[in-house]
Every structure is written in C-alpha cells, then in structure tokens.
N, CA, C and O atoms as a Maestro MAE file, in Angstrom:
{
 s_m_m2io_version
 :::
 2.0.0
}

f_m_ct {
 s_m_title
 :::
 protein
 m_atom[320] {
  # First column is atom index #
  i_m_mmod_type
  r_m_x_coord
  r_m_y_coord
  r_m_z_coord
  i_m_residue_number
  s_m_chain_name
  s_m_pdb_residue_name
  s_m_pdb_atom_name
  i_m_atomic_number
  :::
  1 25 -13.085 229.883 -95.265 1 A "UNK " " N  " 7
  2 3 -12.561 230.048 -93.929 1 A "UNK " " CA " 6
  3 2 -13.346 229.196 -92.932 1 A "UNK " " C  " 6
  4 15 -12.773 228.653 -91.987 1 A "UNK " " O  " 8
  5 25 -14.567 229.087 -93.131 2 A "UNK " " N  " 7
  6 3 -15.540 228.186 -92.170 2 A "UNK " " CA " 6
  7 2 -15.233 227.027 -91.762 2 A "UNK " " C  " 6
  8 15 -15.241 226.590 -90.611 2 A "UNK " " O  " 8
  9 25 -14.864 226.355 -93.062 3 A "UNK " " N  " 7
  10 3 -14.391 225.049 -93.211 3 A "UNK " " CA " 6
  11 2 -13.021 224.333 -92.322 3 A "UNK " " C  " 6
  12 15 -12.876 223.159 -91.984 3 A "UNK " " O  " 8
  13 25 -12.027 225.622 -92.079 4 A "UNK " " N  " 7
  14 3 -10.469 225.717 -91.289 4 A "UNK " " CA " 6
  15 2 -10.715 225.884 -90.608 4 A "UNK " " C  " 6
  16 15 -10.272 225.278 -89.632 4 A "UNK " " O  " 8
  17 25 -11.731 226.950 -90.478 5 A "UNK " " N  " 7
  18 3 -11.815 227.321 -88.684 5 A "UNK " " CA " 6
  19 2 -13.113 228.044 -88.391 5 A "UNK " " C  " 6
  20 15 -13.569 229.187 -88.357 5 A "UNK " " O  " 8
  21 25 -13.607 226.298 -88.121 6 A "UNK " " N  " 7
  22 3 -15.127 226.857 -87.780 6 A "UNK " " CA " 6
  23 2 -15.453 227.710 -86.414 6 A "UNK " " C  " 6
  24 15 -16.422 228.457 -86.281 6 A "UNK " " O  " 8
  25 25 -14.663 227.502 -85.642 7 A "UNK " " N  " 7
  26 3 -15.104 228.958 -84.200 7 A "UNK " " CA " 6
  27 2 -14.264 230.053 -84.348 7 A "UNK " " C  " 6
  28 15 -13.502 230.469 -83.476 7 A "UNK " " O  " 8
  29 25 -14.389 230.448 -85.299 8 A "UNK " " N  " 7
  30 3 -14.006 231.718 -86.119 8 A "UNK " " CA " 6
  31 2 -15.423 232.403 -86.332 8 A "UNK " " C  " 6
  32 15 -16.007 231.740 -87.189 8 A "UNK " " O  " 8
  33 25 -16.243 233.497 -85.888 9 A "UNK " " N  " 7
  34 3 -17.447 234.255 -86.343 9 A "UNK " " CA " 6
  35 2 -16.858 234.998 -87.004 9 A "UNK " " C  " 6
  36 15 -15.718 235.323 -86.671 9 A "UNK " " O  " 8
  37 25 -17.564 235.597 -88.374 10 A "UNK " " N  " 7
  38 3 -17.414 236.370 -89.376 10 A "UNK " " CA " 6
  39 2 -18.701 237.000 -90.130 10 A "UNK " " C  " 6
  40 15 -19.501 236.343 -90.796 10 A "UNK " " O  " 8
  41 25 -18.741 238.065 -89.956 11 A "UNK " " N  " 7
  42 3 -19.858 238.499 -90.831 11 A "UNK " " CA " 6
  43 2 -19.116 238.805 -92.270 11 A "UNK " " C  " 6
  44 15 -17.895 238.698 -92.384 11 A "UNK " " O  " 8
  45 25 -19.810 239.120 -93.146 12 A "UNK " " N  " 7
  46 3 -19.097 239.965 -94.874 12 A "UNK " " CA " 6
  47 2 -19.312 241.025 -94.249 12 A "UNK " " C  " 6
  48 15 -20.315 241.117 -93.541 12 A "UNK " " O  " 8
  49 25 -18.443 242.023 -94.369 13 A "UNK " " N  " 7
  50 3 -18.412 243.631 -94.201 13 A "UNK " " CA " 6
  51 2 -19.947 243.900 -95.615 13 A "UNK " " C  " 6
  52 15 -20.500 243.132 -96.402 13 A "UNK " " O  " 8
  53 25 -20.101 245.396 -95.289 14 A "UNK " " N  " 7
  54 3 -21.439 245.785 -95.955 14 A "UNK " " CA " 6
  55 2 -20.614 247.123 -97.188 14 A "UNK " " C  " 6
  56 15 -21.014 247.849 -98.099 14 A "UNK " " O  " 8
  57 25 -19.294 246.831 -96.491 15 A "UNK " " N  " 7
  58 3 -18.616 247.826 -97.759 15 A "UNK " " CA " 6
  59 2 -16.984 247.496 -97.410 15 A "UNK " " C  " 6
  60 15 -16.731 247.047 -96.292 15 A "UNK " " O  " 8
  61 25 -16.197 247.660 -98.101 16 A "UNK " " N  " 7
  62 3 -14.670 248.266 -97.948 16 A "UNK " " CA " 6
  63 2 -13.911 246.437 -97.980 16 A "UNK " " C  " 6
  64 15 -14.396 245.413 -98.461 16 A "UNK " " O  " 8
  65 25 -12.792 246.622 -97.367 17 A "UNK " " N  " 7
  66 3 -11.361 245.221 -97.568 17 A "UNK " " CA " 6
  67 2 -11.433 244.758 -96.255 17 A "UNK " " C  " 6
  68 15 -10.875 243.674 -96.085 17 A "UNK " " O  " 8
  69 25 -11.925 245.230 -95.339 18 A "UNK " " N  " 7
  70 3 -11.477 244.977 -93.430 18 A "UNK " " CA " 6
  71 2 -12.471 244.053 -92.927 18 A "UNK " " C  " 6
  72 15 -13.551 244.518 -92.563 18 A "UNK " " O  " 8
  73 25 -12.241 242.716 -92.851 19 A "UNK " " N  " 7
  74 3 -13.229 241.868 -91.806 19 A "UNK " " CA " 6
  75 2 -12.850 242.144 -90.582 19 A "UNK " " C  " 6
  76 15 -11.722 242.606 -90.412 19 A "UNK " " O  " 8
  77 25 -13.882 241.876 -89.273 20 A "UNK " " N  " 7
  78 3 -13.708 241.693 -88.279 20 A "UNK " " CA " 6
  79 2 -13.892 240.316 -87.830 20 A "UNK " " C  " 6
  80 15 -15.040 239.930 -88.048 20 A "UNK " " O  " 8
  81 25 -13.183 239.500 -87.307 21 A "UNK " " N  " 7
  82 3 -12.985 238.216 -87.117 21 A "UNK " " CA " 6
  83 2 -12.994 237.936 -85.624 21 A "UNK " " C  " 6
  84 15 -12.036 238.332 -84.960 21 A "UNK " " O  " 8
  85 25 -14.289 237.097 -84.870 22 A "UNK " " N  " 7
  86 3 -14.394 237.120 -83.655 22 A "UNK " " CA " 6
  87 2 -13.690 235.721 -83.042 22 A "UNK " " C  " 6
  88 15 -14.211 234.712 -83.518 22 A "UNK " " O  " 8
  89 25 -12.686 235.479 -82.148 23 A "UNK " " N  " 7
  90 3 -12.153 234.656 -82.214 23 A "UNK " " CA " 6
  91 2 -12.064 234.198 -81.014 23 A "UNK " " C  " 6
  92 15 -11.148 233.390 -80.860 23 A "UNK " " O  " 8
  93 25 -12.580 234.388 -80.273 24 A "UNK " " N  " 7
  94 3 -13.331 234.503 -78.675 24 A "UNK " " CA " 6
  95 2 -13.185 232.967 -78.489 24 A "UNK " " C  " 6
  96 15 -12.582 232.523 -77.512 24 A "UNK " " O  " 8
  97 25 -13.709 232.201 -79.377 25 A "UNK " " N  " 7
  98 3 -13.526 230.507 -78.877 25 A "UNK " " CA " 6
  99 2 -12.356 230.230 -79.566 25 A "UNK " " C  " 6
  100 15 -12.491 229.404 -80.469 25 A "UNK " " O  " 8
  101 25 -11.324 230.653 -79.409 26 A "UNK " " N  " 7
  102 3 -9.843 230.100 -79.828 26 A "UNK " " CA " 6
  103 2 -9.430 229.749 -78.083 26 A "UNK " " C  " 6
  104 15 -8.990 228.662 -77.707 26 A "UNK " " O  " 8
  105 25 -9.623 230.629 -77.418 27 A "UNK " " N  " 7
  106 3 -8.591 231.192 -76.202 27 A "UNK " " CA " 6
  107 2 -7.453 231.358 -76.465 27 A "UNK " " C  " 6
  108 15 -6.633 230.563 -76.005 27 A "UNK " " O  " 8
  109 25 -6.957 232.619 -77.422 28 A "UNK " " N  " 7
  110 3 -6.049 232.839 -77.547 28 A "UNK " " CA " 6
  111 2 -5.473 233.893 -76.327 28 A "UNK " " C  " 6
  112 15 -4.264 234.124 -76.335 28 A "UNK " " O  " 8
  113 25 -6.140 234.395 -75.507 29 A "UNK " " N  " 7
  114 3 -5.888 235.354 -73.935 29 A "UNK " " CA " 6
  115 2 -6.002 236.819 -74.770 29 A "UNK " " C  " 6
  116 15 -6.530 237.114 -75.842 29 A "UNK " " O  " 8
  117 25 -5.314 237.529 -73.846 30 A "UNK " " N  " 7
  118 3 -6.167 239.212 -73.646 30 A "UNK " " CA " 6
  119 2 -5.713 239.804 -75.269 30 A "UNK " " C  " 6
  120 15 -6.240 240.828 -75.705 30 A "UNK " " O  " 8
  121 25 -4.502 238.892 -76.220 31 A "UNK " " N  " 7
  122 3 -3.975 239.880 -77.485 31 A "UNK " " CA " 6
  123 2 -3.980 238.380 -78.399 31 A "UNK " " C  " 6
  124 15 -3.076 237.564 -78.214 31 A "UNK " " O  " 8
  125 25 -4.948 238.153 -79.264 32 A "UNK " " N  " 7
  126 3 -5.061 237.251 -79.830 32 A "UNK " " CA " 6
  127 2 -4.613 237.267 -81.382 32 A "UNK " " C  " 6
  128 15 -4.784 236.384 -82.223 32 A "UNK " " O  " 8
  129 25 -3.907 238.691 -81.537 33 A "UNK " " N  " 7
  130 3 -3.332 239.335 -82.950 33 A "UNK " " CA " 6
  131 2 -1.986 238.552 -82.514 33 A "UNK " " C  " 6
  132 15 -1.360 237.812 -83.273 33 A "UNK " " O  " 8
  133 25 -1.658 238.817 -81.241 34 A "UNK " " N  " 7
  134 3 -0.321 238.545 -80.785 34 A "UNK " " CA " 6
  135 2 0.201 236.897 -80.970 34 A "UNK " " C  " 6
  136 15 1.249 236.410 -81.394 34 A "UNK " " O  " 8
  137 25 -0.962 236.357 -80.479 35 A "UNK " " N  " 7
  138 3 -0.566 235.493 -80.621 35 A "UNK " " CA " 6
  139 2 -0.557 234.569 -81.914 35 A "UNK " " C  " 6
  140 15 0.326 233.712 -81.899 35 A "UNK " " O  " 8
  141 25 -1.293 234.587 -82.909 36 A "UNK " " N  " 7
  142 3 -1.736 234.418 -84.295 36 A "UNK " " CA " 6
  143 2 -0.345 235.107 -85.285 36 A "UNK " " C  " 6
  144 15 -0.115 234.767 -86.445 36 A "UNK " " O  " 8
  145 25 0.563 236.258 -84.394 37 A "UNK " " N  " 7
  146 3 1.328 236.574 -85.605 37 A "UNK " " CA " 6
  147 2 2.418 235.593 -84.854 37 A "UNK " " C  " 6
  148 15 3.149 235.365 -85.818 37 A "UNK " " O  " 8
  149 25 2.830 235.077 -84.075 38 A "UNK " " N  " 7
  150 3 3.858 234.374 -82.969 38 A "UNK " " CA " 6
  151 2 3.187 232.700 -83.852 38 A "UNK " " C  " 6
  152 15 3.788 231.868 -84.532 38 A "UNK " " O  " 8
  153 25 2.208 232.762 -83.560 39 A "UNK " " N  " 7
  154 3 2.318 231.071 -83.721 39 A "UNK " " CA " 6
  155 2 1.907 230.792 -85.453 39 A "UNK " " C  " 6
  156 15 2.471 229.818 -85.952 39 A "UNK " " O  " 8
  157 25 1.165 231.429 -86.168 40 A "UNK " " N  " 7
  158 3 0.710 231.527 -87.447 40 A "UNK " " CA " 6
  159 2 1.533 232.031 -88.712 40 A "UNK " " C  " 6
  160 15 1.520 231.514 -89.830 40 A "UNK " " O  " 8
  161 25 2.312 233.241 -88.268 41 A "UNK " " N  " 7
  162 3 3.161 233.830 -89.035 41 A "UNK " " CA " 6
  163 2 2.216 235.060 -89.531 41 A "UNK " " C  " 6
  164 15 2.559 235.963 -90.293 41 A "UNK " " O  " 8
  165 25 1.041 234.894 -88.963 42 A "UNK " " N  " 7
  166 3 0.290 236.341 -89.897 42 A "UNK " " CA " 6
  167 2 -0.025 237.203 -89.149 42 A "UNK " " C  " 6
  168 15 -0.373 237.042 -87.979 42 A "UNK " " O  " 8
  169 25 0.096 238.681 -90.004 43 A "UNK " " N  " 7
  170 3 -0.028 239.791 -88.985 43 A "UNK " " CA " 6
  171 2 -1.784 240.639 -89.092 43 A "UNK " " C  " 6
  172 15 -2.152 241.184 -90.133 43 A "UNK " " O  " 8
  173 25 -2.565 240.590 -87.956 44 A "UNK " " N  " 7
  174 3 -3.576 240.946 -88.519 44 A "UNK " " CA " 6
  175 2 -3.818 242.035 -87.097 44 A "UNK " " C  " 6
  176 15 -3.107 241.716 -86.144 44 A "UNK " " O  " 8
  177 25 -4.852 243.424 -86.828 45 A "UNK " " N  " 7
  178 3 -4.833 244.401 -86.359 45 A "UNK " " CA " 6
  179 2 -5.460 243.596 -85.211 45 A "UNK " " C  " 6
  180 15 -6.261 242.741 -85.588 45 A "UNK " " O  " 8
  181 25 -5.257 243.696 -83.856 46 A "UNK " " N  " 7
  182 3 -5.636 243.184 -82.570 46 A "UNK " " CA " 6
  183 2 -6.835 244.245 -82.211 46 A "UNK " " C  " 6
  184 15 -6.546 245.356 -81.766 46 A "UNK " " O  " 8
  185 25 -8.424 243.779 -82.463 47 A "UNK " " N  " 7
  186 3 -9.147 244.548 -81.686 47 A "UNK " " CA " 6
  187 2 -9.129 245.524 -80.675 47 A "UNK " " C  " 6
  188 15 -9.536 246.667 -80.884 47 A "UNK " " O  " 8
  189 25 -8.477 244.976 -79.087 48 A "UNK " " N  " 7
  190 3 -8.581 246.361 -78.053 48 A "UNK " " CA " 6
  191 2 -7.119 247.575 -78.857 48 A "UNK " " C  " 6
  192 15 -6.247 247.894 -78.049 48 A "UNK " " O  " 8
  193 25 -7.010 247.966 -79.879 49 A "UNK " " N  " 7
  194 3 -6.523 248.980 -80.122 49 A "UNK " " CA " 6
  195 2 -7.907 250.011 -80.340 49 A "UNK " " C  " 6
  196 15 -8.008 251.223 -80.148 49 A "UNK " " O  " 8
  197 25 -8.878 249.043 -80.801 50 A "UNK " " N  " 7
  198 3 -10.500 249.658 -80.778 50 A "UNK " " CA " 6
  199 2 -10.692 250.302 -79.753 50 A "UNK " " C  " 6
  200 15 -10.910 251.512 -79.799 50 A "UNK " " O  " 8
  201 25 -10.654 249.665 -78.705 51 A "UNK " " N  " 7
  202 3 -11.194 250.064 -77.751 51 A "UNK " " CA " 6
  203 2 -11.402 248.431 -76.471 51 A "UNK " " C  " 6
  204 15 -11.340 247.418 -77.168 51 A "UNK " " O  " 8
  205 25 -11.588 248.095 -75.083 52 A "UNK " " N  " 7
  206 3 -11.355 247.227 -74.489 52 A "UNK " " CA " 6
  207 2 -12.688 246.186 -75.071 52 A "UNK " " C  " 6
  208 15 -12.571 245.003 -74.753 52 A "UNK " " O  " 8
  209 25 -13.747 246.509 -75.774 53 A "UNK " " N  " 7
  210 3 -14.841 245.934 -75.864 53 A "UNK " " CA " 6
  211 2 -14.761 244.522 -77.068 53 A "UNK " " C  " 6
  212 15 -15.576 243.600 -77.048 53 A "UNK " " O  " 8
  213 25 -13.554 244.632 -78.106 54 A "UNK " " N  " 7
  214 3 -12.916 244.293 -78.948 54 A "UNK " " CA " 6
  215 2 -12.004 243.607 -79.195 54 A "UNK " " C  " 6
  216 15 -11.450 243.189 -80.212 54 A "UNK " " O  " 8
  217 25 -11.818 243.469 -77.519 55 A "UNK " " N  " 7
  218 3 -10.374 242.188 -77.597 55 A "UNK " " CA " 6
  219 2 -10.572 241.005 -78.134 55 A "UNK " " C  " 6
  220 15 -9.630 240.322 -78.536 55 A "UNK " " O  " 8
  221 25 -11.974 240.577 -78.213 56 A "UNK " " N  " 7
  222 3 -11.162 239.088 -78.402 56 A "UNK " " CA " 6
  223 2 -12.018 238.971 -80.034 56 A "UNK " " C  " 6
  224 15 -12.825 238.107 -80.379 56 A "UNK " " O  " 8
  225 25 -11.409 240.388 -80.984 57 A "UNK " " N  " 7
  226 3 -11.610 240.083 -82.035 57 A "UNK " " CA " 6
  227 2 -10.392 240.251 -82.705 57 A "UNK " " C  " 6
  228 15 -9.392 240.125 -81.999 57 A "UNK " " O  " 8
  229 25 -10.195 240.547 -84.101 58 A "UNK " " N  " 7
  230 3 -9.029 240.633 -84.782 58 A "UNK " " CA " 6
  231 2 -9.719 241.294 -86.231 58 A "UNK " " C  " 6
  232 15 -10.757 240.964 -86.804 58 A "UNK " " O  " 8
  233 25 -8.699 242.371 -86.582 59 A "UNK " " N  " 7
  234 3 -9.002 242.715 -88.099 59 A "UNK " " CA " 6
  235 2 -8.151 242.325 -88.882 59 A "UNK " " C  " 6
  236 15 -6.934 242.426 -88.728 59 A "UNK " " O  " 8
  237 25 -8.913 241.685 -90.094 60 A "UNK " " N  " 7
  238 3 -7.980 241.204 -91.435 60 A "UNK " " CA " 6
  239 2 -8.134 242.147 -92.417 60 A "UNK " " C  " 6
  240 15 -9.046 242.911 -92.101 60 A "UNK " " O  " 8
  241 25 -7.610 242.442 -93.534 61 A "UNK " " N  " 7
  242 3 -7.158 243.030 -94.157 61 A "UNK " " CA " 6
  243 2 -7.260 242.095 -95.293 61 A "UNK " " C  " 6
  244 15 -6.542 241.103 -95.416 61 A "UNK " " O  " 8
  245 25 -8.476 242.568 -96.380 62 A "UNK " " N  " 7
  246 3 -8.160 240.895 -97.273 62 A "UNK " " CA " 6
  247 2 -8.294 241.510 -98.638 62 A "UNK " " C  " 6
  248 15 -8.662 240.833 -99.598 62 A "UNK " " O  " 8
  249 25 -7.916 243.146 -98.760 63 A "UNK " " N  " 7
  250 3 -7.549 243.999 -99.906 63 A "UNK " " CA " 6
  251 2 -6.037 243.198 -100.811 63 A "UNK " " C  " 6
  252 15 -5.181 243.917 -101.327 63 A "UNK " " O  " 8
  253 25 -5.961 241.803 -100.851 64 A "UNK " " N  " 7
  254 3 -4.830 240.960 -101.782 64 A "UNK " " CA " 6
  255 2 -5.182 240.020 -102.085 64 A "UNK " " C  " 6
  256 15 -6.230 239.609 -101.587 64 A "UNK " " O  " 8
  257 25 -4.514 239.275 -102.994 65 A "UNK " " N  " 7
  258 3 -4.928 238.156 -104.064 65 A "UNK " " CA " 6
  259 2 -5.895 237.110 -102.865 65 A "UNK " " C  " 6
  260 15 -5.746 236.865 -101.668 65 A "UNK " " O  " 8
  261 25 -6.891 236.698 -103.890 66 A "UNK " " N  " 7
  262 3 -6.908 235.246 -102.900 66 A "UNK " " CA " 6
  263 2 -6.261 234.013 -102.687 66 A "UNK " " C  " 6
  264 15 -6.629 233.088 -101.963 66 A "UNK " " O  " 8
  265 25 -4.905 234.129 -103.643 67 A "UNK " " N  " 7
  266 3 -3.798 232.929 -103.038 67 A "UNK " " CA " 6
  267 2 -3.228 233.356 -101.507 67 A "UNK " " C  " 6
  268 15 -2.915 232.573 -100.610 67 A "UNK " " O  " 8
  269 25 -3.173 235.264 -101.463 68 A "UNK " " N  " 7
  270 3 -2.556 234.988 -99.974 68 A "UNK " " CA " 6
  271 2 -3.787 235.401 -98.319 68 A "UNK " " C  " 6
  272 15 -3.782 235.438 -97.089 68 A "UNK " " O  " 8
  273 25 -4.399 235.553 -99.172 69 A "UNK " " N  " 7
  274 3 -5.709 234.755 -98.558 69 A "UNK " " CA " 6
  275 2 -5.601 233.655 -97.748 69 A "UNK " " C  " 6
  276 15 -5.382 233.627 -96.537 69 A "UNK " " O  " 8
  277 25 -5.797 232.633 -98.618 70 A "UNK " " N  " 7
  278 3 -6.173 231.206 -98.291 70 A "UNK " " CA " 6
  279 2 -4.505 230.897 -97.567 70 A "UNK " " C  " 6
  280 15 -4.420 230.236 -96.532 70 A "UNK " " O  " 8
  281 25 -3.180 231.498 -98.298 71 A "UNK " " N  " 7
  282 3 -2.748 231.302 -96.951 71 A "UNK " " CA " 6
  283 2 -2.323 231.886 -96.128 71 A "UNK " " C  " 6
  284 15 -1.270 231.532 -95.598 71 A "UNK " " O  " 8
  285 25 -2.787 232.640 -95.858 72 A "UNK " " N  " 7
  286 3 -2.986 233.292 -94.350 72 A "UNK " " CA " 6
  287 2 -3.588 232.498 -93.837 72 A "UNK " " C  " 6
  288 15 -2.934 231.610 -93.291 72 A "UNK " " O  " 8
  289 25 -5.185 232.420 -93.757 73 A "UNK " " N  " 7
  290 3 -5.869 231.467 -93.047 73 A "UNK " " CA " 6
  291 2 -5.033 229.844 -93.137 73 A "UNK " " C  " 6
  292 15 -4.932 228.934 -92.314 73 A "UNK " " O  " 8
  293 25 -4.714 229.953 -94.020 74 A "UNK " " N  " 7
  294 3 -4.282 227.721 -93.895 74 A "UNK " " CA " 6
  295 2 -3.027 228.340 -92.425 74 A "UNK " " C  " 6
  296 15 -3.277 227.785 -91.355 74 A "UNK " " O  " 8
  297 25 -2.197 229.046 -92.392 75 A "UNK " " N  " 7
  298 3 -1.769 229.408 -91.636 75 A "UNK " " CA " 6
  299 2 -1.918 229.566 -90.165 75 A "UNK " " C  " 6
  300 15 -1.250 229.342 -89.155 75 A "UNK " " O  " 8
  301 25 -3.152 230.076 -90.499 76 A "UNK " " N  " 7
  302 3 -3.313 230.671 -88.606 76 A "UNK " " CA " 6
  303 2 -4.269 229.412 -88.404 76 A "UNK " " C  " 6
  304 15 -4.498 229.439 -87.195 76 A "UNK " " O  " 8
  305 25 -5.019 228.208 -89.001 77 A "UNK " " N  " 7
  306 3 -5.490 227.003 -88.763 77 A "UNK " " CA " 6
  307 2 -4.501 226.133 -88.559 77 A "UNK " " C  " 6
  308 15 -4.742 225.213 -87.776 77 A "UNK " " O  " 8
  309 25 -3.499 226.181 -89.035 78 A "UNK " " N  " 7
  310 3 -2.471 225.228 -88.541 78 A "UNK " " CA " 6
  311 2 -1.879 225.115 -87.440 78 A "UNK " " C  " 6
  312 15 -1.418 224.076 -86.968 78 A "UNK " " O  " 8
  313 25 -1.862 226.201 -86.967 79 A "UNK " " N  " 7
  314 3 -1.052 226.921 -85.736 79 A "UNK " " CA " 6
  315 2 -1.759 227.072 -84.425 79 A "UNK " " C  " 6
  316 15 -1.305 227.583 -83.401 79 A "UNK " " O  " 8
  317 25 -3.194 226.435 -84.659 80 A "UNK " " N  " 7
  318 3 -3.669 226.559 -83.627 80 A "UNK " " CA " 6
  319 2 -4.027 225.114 -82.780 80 A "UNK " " C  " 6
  320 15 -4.540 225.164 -81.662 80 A "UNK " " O  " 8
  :::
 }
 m_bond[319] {
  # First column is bond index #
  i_m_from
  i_m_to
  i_m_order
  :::
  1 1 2 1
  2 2 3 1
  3 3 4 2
  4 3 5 1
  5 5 6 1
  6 6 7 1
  7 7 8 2
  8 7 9 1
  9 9 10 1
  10 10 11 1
  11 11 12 2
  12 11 13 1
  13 13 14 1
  14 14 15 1
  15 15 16 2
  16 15 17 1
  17 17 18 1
  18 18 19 1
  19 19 20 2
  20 19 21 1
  21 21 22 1
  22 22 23 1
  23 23 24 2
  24 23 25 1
  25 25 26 1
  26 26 27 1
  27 27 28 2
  28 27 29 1
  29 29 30 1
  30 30 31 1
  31 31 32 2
  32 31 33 1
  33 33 34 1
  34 34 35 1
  35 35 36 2
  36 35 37 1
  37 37 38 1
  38 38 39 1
  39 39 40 2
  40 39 41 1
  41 41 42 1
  42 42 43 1
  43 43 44 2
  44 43 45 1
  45 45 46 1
  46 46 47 1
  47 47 48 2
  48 47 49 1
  49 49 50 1
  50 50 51 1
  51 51 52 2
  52 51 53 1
  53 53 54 1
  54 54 55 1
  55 55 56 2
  56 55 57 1
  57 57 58 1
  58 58 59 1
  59 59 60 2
  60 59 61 1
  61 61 62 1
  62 62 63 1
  63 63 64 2
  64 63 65 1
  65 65 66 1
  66 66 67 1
  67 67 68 2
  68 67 69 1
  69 69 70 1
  70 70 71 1
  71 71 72 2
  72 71 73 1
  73 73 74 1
  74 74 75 1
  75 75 76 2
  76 75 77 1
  77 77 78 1
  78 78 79 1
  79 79 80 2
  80 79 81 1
  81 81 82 1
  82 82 83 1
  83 83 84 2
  84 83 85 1
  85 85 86 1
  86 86 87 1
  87 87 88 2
  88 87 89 1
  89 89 90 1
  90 90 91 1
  91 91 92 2
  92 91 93 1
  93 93 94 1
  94 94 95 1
  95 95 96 2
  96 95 97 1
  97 97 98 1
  98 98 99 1
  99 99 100 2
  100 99 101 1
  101 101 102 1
  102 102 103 1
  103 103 104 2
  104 103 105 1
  105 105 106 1
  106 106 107 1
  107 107 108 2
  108 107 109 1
  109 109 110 1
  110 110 111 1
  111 111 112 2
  112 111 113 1
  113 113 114 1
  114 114 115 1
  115 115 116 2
  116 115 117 1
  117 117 118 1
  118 118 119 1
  119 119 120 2
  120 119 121 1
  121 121 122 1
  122 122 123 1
  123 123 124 2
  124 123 125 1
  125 125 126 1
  126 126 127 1
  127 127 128 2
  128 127 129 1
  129 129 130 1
  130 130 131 1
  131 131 132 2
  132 131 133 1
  133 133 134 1
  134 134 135 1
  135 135 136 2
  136 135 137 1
  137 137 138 1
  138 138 139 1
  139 139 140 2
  140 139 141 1
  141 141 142 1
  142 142 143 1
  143 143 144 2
  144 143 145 1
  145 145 146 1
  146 146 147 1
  147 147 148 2
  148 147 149 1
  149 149 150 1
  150 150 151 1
  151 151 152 2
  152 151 153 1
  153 153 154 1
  154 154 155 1
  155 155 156 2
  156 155 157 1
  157 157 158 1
  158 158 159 1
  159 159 160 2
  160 159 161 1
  161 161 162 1
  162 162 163 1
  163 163 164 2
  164 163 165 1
  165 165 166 1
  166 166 167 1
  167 167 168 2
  168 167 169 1
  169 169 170 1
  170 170 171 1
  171 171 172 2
  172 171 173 1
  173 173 174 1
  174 174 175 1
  175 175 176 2
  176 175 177 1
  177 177 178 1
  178 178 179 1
  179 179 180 2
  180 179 181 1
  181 181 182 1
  182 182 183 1
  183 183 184 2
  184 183 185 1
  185 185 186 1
  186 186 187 1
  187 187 188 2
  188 187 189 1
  189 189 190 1
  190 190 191 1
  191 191 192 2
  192 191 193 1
  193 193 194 1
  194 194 195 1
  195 195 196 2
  196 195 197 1
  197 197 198 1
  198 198 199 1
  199 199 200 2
  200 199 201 1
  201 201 202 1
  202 202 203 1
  203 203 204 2
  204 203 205 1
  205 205 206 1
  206 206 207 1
  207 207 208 2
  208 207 209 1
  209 209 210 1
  210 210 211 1
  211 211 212 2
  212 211 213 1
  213 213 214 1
  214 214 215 1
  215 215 216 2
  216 215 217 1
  217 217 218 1
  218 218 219 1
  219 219 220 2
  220 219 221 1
  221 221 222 1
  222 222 223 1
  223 223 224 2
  224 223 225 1
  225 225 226 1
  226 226 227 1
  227 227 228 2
  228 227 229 1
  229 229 230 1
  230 230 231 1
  231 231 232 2
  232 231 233 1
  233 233 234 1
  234 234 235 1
  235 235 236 2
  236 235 237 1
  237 237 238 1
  238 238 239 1
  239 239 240 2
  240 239 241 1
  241 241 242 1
  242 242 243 1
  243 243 244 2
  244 243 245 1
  245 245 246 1
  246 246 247 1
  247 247 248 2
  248 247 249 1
  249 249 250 1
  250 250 251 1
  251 251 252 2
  252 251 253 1
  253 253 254 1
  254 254 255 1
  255 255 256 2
  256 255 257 1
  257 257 258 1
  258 258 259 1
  259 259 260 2
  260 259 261 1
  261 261 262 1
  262 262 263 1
  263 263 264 2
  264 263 265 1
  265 265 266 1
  266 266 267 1
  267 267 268 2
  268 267 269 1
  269 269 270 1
  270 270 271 1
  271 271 272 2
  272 271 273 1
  273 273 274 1
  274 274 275 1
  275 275 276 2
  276 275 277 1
  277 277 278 1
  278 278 279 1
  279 279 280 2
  280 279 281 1
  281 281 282 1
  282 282 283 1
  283 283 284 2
  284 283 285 1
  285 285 286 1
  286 286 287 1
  287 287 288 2
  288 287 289 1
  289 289 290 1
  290 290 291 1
  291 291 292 2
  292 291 293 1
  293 293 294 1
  294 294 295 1
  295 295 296 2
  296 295 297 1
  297 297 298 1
  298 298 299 1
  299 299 300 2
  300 299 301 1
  301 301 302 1
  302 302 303 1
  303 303 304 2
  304 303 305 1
  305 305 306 1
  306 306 307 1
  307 307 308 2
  308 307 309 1
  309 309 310 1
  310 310 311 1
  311 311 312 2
  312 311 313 1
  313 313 314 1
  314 314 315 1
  315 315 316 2
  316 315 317 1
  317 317 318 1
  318 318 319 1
  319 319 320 2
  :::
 }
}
C-alpha cells in the first residue's frame, strides 16, 4: 500500500481484520469514505461515525483474499 499511496498513514493493527487508515493528506473534505466509494468504487467505514476526532480517517476491512486487497487499493490510488 505504501508504494500507491504513500500519504496514506497506517499502523498494523496489534490484533483482529480492521486497519485504520489516516488519510488526512488526500484532502478528501469532512467524509473521505464518501468520497473514495464515489470516485474509487470501494466501500470502506468513514471515521466520524467514531466519533468527530476521526474524520479524516477511514476503516478497511482486509478480513478477504489478498487479490481483493490489492484491488481495492489499486483502486482508490487511481482515483485520486
């Protein structure tokens, strides 16, 4: 993912399928799920459902193969 989209922050989760993906240097504005499923085709959980502190992150969900993995991400790198 680094490599597609390096102002993408990502830590590895310390357990479970759910990254949190900080996406703050996209400027994607206040719903950046929104706009990633509109311009990318992929649907991933929009942070401020967290709470307002969280907006300008996004949760992935990466409990599936790593073919749809890689494209998801080739996806939401293209689109941006």
């Amino acid at each position: 993912m680094q490599s597609k989209l390096p102002t993408i922050k990502y830590r590895i989760p310390d357990f479970g399928y759910l990254a949190w993906l900080d996406v703050s240097g996209l400027g994607l504005g206040e719903d950046p799920a929104a706009k990633i499923l509109e311009k990318g085709k992929v649907a991933l959980n929009g942070g401020v459902l967290y709470g307002p502190k969280h907006k300008s992150f996004v949760r992935l969900n990466f409990g599936t193969s790593p073919e749809l993995i890689t494209e998801g991400i080739d996806r939401i790198a293209k689109s941006l």
